[in-house]
C-alpha positions in Angstrom: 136.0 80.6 74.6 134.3 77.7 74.7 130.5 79.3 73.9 132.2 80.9 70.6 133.6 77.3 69.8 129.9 76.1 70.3 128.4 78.9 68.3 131.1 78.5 65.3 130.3 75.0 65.4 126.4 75.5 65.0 126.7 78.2 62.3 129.4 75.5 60.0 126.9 72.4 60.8 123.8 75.4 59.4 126.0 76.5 56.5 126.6 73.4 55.4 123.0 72.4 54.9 122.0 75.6 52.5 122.6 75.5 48.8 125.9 77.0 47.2 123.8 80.2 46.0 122.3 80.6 49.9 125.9 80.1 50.9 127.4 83.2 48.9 124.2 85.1 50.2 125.4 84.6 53.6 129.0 85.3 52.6 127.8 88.5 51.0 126.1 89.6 54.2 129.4 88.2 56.9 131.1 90.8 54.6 129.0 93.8 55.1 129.0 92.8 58.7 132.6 93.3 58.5 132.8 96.4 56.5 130.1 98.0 59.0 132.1 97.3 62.1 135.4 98.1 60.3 134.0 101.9 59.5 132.9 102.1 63.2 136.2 100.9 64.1 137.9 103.7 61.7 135.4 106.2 63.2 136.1 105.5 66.6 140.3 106.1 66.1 139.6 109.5 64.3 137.2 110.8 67.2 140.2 109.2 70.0 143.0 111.0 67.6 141.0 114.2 68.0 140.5 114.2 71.6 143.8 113.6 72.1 145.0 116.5 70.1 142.6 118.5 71.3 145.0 120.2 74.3 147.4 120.8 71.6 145.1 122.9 69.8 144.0 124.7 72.4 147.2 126.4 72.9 147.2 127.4 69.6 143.3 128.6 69.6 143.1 130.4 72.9 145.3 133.5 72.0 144.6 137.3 72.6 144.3 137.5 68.8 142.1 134.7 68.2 139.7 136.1 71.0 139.3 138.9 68.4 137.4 136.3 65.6 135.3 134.6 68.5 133.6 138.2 69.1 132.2 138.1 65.3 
């Protein structure tokens, strides 16, 4: 805890030296930092979601009937 408390305090001592339109550059770009991890994050619950409903569909899929389409 304490090295992010360092860190945060080196990156608000930095940001405080740049000019006001440098500043909204670099709040422009903590943003897309956030958006990016934020899709990863979405993308990494879907592929968990379908793993985890993969057994249910395997009852469904592996059926005498089905076995039918997978010889096509």
């Amino acid at each position: 805890m304490q090295a992010n408390s360092a860190i945060e305090q080196r990156v608000i001592e930095k940001l405080r030296r740049l000019f006001p339109e440098q500043m909204l550059e670099v709040e422009e770009f903590i943003d897309s930092l956030y958006i990016e991890n934020t899709e990863n994050a979405d993308r990494d619950i879907t592929k968990a979601f379908s793993k985890l409903s993969e057994a249910a569909f395997q009852k469904i899929w592996d059926n005498p009937d089905d076995a039918e389409y997978d010889k096509l």
